[in-house]
N, CA and C atoms as a LAMMPS dump frame, in Angstrom:
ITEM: TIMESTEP
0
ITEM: NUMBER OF ATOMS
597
ITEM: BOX BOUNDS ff ff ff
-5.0000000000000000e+02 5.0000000000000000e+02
-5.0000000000000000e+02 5.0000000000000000e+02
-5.0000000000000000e+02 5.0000000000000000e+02
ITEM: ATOMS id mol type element x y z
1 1 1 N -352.792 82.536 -152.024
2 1 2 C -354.13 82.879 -151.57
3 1 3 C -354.02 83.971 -150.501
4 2 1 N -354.705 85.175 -150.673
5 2 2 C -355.211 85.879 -149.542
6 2 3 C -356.422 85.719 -148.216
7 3 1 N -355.804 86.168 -147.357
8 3 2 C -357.085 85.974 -146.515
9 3 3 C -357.531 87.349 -145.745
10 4 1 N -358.801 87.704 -145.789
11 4 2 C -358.794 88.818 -145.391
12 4 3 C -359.85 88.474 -143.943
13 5 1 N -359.202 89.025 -142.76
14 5 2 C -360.176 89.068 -141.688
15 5 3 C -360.609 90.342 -141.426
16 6 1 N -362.163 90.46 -141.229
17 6 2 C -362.711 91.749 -141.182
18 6 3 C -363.831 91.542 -140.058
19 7 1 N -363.607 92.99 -139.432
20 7 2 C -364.804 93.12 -138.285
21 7 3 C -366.423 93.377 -138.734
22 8 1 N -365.782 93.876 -140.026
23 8 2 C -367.573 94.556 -140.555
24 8 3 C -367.448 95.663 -140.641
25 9 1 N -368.82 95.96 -139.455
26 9 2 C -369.132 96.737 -139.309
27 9 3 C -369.384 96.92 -137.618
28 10 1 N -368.851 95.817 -136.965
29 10 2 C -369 94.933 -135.676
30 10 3 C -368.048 96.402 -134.387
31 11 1 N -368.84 96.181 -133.593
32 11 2 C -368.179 97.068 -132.366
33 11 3 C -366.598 96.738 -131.703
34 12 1 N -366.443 97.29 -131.107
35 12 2 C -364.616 96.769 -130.275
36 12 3 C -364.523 95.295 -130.004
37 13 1 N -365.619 94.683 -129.889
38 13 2 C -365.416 93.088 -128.979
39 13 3 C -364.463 92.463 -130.71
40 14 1 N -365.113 92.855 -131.769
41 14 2 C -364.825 92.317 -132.839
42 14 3 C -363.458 92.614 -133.229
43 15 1 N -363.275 93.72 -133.054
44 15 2 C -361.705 94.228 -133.749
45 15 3 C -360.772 93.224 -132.747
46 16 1 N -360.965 92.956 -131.379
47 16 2 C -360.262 92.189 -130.192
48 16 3 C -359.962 90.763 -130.884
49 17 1 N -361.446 90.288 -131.567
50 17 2 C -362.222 88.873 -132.079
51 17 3 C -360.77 88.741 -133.515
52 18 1 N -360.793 89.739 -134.182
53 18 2 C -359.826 89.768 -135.162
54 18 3 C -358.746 89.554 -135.128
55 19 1 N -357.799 90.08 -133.781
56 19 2 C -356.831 90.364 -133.448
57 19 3 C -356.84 88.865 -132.739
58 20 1 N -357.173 88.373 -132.377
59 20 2 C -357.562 86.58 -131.413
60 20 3 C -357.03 85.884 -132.801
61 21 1 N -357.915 85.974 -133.747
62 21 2 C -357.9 84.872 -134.931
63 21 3 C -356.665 84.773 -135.706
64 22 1 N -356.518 85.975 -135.962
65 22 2 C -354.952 85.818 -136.23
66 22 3 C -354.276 85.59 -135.832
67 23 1 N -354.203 85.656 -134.204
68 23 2 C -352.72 85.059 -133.821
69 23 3 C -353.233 83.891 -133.424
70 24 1 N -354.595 82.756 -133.857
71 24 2 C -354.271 81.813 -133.822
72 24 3 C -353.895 80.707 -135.313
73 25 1 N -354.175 82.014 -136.073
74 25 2 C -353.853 81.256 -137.606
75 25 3 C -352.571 81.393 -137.561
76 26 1 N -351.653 81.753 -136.607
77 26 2 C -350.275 81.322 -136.839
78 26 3 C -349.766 80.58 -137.027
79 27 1 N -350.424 79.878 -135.489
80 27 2 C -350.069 78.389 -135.674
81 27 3 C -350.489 77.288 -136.535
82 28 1 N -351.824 77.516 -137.308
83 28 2 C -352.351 77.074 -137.969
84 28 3 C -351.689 77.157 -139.496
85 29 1 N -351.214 78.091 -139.668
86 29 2 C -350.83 78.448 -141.121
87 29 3 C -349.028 78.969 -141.297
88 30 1 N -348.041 78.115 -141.095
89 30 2 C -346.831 78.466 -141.059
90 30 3 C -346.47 79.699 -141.394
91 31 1 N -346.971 79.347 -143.086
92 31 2 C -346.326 80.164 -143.991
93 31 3 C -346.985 81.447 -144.238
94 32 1 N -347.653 82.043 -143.139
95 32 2 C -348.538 83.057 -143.566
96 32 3 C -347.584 84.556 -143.306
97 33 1 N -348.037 84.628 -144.145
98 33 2 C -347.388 86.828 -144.32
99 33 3 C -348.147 87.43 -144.216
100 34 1 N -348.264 89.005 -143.016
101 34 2 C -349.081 89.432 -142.971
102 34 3 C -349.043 90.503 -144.166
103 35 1 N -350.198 90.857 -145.202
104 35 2 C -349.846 91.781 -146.515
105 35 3 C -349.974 93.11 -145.683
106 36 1 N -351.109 93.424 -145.128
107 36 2 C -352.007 94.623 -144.626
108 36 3 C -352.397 94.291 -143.458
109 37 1 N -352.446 95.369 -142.687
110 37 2 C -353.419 95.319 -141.436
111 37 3 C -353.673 96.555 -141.21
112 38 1 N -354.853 97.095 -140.151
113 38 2 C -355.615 98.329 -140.143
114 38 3 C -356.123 97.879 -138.336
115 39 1 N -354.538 98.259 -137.798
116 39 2 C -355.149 98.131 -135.991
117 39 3 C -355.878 99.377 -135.484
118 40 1 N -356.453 98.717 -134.537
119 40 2 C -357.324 99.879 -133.873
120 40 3 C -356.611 100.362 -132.48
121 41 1 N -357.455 101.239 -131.459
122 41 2 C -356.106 101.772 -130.694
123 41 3 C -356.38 101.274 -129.4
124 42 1 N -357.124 99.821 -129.673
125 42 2 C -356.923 99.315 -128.032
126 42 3 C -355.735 98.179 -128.667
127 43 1 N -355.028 97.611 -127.588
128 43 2 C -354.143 96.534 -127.927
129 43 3 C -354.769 95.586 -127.978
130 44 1 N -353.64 94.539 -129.331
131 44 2 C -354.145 93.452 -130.097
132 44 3 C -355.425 93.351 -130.922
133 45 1 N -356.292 94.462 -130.981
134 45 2 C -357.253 94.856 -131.79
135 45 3 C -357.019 95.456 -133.4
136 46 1 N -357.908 94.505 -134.352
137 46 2 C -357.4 95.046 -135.42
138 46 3 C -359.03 95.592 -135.701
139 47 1 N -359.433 96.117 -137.172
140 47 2 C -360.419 96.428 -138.025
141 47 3 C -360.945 95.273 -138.744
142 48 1 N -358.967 94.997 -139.26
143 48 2 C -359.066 94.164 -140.529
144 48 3 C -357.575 94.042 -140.824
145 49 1 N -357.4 92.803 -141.039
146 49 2 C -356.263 92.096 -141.551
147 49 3 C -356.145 91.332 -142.815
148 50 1 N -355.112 91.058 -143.952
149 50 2 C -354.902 90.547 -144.886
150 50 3 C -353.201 89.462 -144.728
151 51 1 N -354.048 88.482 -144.944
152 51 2 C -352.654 87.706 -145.054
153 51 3 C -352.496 86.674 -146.283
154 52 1 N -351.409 86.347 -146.242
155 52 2 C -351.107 85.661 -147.387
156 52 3 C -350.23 84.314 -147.252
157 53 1 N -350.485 82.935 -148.225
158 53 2 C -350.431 81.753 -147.785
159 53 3 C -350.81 80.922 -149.079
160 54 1 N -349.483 79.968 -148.75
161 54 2 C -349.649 79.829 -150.27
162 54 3 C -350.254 77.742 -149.834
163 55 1 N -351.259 77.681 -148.785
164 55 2 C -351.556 76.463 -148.489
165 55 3 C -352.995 76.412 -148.431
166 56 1 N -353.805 75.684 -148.837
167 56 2 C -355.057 75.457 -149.474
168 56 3 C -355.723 75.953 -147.935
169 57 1 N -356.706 77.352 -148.022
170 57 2 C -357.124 77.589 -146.759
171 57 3 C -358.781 77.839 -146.973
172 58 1 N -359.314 76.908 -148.332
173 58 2 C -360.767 77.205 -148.798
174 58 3 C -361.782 77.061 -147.729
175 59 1 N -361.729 76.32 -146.528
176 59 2 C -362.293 75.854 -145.71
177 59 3 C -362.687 76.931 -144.309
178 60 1 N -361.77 78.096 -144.584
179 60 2 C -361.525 78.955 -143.863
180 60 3 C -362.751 80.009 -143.97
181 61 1 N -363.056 80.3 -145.426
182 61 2 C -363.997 80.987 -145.92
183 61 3 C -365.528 81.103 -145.266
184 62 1 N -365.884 82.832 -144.55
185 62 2 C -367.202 82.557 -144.38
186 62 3 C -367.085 83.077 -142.661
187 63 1 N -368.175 83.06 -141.78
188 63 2 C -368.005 83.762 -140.893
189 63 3 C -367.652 83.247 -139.458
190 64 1 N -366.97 83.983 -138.708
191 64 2 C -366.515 83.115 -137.273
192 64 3 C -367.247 83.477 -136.331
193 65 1 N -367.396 83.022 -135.849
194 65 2 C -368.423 83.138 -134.622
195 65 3 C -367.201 83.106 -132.76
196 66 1 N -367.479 83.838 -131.828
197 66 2 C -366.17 84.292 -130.773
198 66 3 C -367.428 84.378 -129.326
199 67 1 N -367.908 83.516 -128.481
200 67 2 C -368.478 83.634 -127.914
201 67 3 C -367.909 83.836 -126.44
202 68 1 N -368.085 84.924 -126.069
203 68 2 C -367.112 85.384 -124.855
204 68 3 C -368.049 86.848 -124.331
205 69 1 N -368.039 86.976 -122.856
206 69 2 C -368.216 88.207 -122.14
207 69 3 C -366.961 89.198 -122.738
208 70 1 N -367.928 90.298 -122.788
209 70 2 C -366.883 91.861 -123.343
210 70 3 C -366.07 91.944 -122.433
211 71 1 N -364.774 92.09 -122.615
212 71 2 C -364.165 92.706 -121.847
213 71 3 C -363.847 94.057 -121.9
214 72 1 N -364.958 94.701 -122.348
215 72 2 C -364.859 96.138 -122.413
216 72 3 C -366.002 96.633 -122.225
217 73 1 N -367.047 95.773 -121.877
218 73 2 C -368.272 96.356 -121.3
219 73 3 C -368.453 95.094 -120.577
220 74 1 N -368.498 95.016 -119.187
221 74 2 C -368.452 93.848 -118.466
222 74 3 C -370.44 93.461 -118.052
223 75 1 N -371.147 94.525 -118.584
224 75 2 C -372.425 94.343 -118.013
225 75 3 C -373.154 94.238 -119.473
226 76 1 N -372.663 93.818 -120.518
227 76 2 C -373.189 94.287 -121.886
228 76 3 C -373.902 92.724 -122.191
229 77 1 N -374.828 92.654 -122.733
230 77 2 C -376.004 91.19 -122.607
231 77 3 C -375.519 90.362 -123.651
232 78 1 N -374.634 90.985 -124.542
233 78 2 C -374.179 90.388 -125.675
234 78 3 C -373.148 89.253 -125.214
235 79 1 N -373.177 88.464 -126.068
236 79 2 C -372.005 87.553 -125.853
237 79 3 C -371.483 86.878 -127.351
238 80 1 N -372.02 86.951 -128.137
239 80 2 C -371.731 86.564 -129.279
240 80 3 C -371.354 87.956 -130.197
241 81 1 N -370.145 87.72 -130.788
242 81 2 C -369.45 88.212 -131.666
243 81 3 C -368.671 87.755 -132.938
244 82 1 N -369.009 88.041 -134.09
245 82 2 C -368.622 87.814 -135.599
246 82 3 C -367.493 88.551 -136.135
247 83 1 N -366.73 87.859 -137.111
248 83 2 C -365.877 88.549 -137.687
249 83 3 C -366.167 87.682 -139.28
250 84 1 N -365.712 87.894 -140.702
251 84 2 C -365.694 87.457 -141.717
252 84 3 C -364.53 87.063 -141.906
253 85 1 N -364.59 86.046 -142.863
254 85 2 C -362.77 85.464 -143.182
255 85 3 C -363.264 85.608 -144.466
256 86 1 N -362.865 86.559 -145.711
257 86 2 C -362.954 86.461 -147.156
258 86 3 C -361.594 85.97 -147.678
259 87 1 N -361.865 85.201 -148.836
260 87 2 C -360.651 84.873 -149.461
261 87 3 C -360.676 85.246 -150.751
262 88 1 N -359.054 85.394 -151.444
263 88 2 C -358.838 86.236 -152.68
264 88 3 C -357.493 85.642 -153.035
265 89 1 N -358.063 85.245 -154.516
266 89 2 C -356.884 84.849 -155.487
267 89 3 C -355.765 85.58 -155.799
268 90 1 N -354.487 85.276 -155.602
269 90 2 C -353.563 86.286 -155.425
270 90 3 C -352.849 86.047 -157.574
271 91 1 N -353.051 84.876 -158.194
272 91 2 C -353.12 84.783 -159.389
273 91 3 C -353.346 86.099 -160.464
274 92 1 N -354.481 86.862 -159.893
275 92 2 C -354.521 88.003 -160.362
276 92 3 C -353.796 89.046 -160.024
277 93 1 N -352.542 88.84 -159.6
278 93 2 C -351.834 90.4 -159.096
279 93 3 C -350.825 90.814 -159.807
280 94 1 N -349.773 89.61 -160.177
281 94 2 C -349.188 91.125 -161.232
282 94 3 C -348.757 90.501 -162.645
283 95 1 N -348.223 90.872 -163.974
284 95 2 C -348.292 90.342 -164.85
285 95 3 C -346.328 90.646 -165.074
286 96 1 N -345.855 90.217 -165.052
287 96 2 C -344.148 90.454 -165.251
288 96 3 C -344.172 91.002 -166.147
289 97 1 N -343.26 92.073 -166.686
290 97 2 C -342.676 92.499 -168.369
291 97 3 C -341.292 92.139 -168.531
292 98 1 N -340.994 91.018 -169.422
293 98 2 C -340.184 90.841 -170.075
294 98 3 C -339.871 91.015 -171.153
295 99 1 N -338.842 91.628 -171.595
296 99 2 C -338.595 92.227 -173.204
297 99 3 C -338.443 90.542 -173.777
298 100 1 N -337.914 89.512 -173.254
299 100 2 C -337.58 88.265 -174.214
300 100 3 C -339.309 87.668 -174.129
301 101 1 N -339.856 87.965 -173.782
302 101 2 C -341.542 87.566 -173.944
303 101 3 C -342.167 88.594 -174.707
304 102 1 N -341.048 89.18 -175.867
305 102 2 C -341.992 89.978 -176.782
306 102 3 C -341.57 89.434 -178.092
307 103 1 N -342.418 89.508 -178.656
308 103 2 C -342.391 89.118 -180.237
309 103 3 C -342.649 90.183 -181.454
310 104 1 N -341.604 90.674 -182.115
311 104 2 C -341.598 91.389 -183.165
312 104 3 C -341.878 91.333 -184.486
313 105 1 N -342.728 92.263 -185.123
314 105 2 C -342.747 92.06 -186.314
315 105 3 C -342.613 93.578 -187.341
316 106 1 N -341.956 93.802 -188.421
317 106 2 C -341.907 94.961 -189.046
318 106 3 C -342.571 94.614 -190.458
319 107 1 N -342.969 95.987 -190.396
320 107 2 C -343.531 96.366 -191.806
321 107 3 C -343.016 98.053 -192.055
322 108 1 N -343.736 97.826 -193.815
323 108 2 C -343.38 99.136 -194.368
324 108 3 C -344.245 100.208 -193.666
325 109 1 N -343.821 101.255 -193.535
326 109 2 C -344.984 102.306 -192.995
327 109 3 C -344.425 103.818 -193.719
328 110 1 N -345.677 104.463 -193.572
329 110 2 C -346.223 105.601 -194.363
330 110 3 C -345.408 107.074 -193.488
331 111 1 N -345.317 107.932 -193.411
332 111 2 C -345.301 108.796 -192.815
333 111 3 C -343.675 109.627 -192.785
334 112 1 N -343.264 110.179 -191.894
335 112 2 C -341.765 110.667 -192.028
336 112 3 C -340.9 109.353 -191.67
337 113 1 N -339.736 109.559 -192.475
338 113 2 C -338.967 108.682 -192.938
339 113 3 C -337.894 109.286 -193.815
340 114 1 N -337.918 110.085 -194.711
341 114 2 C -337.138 110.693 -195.954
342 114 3 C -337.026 109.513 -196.772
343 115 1 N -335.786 109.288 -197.148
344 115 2 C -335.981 108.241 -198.34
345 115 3 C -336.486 106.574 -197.659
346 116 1 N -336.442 106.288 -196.652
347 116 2 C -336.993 105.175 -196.301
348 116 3 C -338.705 104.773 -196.244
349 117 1 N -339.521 105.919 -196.449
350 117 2 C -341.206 105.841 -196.53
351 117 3 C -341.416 105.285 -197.564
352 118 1 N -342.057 103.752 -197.376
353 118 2 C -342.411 102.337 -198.286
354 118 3 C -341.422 101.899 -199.04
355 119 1 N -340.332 101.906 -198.465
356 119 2 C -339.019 100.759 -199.117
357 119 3 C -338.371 100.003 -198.206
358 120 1 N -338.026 100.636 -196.976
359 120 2 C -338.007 99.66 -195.736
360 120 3 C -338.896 99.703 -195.079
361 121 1 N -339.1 98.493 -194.01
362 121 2 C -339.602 97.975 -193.16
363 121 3 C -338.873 98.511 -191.91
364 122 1 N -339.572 99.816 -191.561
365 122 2 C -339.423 100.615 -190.227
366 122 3 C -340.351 100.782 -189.381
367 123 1 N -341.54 100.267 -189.356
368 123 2 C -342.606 100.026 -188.734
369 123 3 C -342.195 99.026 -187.798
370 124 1 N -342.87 98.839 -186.524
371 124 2 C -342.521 97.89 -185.626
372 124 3 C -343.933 97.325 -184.773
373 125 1 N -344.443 96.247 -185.096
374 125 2 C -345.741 95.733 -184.103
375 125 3 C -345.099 94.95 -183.159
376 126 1 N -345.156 95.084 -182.065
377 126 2 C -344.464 94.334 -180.461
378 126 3 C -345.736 93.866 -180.312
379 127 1 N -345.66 92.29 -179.745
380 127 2 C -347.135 91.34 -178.898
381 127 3 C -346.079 90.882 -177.861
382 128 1 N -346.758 91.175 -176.896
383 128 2 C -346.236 90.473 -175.312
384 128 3 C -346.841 88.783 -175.481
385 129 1 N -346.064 88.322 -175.832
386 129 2 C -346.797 86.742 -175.835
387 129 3 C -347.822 86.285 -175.176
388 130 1 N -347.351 86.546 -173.36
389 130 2 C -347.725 86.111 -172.171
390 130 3 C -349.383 86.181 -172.445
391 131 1 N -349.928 87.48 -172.965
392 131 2 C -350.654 88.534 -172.709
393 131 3 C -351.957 88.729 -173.999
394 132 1 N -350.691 88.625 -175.17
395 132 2 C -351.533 88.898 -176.201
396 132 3 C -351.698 90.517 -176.772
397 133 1 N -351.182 91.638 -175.531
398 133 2 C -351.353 92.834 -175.76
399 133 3 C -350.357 93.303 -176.763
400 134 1 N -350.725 94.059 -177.61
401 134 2 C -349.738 94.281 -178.905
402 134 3 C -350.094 95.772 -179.168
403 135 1 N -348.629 96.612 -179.681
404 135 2 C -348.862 98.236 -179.71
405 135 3 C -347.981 98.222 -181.589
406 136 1 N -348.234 99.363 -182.081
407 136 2 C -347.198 99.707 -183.23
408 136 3 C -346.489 100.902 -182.813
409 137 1 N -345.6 101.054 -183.548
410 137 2 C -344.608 102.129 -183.876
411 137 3 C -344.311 102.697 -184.941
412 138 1 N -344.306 103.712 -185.815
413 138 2 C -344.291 103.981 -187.129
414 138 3 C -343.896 105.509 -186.758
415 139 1 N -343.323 106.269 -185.523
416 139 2 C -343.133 107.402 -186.437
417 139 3 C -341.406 108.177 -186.222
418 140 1 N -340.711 106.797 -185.71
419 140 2 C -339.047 106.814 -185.893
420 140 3 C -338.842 106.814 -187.095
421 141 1 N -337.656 107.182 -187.994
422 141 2 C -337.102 106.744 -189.084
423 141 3 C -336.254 105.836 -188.766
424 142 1 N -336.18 105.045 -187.791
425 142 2 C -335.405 103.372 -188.13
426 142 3 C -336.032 102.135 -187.238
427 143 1 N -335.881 101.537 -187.743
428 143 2 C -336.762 100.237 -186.745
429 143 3 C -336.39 100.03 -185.695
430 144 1 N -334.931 100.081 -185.333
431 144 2 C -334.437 100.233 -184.243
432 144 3 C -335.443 101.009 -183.102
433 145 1 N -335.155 102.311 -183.165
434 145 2 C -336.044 103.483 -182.631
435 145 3 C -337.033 102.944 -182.188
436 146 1 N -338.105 102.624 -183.483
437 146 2 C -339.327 102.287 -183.517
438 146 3 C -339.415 101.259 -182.209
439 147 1 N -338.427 99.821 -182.746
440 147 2 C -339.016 99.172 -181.239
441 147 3 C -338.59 99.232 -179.841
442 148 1 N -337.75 100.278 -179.648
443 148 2 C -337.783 100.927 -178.381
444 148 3 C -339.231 101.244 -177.995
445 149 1 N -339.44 102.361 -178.838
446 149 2 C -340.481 102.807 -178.661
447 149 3 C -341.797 102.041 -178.477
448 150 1 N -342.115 100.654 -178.958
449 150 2 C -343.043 99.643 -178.936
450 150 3 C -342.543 98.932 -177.897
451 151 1 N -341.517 98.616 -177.289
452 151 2 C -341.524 98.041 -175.872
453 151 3 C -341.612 98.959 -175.074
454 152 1 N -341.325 100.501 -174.943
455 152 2 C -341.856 101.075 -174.119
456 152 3 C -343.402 101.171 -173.709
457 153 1 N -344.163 101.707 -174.802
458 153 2 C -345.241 101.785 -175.078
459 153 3 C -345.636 100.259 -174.207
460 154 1 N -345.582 98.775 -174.574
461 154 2 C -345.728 97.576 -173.802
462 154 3 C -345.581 97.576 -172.653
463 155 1 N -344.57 98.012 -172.095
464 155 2 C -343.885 98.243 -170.593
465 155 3 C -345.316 98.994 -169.935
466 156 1 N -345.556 100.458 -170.694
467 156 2 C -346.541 101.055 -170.082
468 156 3 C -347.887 100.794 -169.713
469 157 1 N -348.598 99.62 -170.973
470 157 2 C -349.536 98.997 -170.614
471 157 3 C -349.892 97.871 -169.955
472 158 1 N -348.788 97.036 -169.65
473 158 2 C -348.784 96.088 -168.569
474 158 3 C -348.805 96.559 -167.324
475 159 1 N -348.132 97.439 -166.586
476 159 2 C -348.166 98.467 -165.974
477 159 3 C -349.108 99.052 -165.195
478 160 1 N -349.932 99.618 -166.673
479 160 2 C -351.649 99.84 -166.279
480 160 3 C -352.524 98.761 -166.032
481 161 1 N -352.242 97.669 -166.737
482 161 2 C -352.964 96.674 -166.646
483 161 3 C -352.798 96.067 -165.024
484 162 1 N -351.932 96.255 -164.563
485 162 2 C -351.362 95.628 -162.956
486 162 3 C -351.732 96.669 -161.843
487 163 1 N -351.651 97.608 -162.626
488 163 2 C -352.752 98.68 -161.218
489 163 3 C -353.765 98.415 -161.16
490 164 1 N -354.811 98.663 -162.726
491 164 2 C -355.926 98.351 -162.894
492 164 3 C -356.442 96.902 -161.687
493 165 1 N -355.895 96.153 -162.143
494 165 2 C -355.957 94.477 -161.085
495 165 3 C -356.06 94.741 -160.355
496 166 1 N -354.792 95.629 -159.623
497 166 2 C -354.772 95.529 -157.832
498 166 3 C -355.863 96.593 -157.733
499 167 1 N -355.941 98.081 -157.903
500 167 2 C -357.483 98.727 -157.761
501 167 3 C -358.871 97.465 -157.957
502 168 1 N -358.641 97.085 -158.557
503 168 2 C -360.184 95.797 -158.838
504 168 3 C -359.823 95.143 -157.116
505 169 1 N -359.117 94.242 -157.038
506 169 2 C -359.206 93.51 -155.718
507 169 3 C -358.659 94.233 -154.687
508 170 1 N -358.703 95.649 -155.071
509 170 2 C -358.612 96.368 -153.385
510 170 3 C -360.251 96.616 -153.066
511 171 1 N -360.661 97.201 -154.785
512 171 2 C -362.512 97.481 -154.629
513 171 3 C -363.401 95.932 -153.857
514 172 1 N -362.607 95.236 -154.088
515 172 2 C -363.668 93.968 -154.412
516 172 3 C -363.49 93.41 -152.757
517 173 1 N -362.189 93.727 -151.975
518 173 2 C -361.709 93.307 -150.516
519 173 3 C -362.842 94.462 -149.706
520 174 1 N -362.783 95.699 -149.869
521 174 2 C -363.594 96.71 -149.687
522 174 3 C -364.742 96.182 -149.641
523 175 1 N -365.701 95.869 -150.594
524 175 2 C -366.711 95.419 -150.492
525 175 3 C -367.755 94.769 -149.673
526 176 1 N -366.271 93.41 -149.283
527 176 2 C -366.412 92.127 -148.851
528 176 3 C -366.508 92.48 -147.482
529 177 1 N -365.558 93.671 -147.187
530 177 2 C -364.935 94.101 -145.342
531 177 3 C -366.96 94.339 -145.451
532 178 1 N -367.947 95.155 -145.782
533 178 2 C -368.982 95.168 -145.143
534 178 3 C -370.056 94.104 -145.511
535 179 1 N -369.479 93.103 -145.453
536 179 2 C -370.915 92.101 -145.868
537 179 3 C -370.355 90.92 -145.031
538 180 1 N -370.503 91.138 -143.635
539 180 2 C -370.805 90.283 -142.793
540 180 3 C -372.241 89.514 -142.309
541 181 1 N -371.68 88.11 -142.496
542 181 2 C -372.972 87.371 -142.529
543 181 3 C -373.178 86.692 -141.318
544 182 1 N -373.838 87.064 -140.091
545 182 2 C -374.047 86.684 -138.722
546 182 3 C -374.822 85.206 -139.025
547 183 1 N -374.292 84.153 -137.967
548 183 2 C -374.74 82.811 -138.436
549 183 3 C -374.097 82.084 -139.481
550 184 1 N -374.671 80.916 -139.245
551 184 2 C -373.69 79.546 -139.795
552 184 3 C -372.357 79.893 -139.463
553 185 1 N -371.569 79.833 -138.625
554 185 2 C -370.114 80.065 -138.497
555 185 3 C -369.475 78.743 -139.166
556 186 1 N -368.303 79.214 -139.649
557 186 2 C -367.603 78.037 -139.899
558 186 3 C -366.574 77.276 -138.931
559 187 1 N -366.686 78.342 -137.688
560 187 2 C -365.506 78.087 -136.583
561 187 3 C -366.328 78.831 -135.715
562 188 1 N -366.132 78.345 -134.526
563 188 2 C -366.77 78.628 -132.895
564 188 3 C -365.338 78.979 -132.352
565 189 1 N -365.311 79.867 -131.706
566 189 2 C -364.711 79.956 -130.581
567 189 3 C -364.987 80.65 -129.229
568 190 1 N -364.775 80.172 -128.179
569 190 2 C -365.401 81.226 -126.883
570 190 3 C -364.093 81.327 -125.272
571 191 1 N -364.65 82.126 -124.92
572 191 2 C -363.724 82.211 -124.094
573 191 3 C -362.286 83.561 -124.17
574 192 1 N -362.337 84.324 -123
575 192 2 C -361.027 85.324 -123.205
576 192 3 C -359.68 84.561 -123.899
577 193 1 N -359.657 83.25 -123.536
578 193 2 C -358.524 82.421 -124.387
579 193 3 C -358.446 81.568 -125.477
580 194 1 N -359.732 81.933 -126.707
581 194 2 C -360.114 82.543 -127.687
582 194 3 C -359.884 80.72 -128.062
583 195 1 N -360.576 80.092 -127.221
584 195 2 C -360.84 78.348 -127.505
585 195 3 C -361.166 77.239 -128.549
586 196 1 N -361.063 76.96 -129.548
587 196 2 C -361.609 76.845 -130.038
588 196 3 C -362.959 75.686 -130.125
589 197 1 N -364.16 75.876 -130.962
590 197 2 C -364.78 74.719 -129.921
591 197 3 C -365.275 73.789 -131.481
592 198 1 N -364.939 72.591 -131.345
593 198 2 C -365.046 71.463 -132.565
594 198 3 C -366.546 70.65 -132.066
595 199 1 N -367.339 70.722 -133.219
596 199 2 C -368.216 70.45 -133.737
597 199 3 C -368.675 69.078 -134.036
């Protein structure tokens, strides 16, 4: 599971608010890796952070609430500050290519060949099992060739298929960074020593 903490669209108190939450999901979350982060140029201030954790953190989801005087505008009326916690299935990220997770099949095929065009079986259809994605080959003169050429061809579209993914849930993290929802927090915290306060 990913977790993405984001300021929004939220002023400096928030990027500070970001930079707080994470280093208290440390302790909270052993096993967490940070994937990404996007600091800003006061210290311990982020934008937006992405981490990763492979321990059920559904509960996390949704917006935090950081109730504390600015410490960067000491006369500022505000005191409440938001950040978003989005979460993202990491299931969708990459698809392995294995040549022993392909399944072959030949047929006769048409085209250059010399004496082998419709007497052998030099044609080559490759299906990635995993996947289901399947390419042909028909314009080697030996099957051999051919399914080089059809696991390459495979190689290349899994490939695409695994950028494609990660472009989708970079668009879809993007999204999420501006749709901060002020209210209902799922977590309070206040105080420069970023407290937490139970409900």
């Amino acid at each position: 599971m990913r977790i993405q903490i984001s300021l929004g669209n939220g002023p400096v108190e928030c990027e500070l608010a970001v930079g707080k939450f994470l280093e208290a999901l440390k302790d909270e979350i052993p096993d967490m890796v940070i994937v990404s982060e996007a600091r800003s140029k006061n210290a311990g201030c982020f934008k937006s952070a992405v981490v990763s954790t492979s321990m059920d953190v559904s509960h996390l989801q949704g917006t935090v609430k950081w109730i504390a005087q600015s410490p960067y505008r000491p006369r500022h009326k505000r005191k409440n500050w938001f950040i978003d916690i989005s979460l993202f299935d990491e299931a969708a990220d990459e698809t392995s290519f294995d040549g022993d997770l392909v399944r072959f099949q030949t047929f006769r095929s048409g085209g250059p060949g010399g004496q082998n065009v419709n007497k052998v079986e030099t044609g080559v259809r490759a299906v990635h099992v995993p996947t289901g994605v399947s390419v042909t080959s028909t314009e080697a003169r030996t099957q051999h060739l051919n399914k080089k050429i059809a696991l390459s061809r495979l190689g290349d579209i899994i490939a695409q298929q695994n950028l494609d993914a990660k472009a989708l849930m970079k668009q879809t993290m993007w999204v999420q960074h501006n749709l901060l929802e002020r209210g209902n927090p799922v977590r309070t915290y206040e105080g420069v020593g970023f407290r937490r306060i139970y409900k």
